[in-house]
C-alpha positions, -999 to 999 in steps of 0.1 A, spaced: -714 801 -321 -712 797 -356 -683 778 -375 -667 793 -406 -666 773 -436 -630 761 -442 -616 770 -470 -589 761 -494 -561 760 -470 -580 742 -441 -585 714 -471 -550 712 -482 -534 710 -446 -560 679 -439 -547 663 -470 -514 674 -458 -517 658 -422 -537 626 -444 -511 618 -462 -483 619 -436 -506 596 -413 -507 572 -442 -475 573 -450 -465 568 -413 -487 534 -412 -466 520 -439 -476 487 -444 -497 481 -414 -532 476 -416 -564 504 -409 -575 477 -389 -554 475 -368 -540 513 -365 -576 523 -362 -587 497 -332 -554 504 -315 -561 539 -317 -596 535 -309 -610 549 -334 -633 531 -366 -613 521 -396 -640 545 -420 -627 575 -396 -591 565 -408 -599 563 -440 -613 596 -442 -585 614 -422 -559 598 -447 -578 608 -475 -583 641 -466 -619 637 -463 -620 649 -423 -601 682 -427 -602 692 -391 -603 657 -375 -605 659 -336 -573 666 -314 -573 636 -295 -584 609 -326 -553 627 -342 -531 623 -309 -543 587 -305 -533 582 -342 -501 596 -336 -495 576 -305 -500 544 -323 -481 555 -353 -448 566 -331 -454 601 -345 -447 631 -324 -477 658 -324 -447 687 -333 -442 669 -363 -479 666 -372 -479 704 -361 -451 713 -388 -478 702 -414 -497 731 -404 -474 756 -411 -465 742 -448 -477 767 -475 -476 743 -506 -488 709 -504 -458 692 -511 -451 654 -498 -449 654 -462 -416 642 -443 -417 628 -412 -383 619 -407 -358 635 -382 
């Protein structure tokens, strides 16, 4: 099986989905998110900076876990059309 290339979109949601995991860290460390998530503090890095477009689904559900953030929420990113600031609040 051969993997499309993303394109524009696929980008902007990862920035999208970046930027509302690094938002939702606040003022903790990526040291700390990223070992309680199990994951490596460069991974985190390049999720929140959009580097990793299409990060794995259970690195970004561990994330989430850690960071109190419900997966629907994430999932809302998804659907956004413009790459506005992301909102994760009720």
């Amino acid at each position: 099986m051969v993997r499309q290339p993303l394109g524009p979109e696929d980008h902007a949601r990862g920035a999208r989905l970046g930027e509302a995991l690094r938002l939702a860290r606040g003022d903790r460390s990526m040291v700390e998110v990223a070992a309680r998530a199990g994951v490596s503090v460069e991974t985190l890095r390049k999720i929140e900076h959009g580097r990793v477009p299409t990060p794995a689904f259970f690195t970004v559900v561990a994330l989430a876990n850690v960071l109190d953030v419900p997966l629907d929420r994430l999932g809302q990113l998804y659907a956004l059309e413009s790459a506005g600031e992301p909102r994760l609040t009720a």
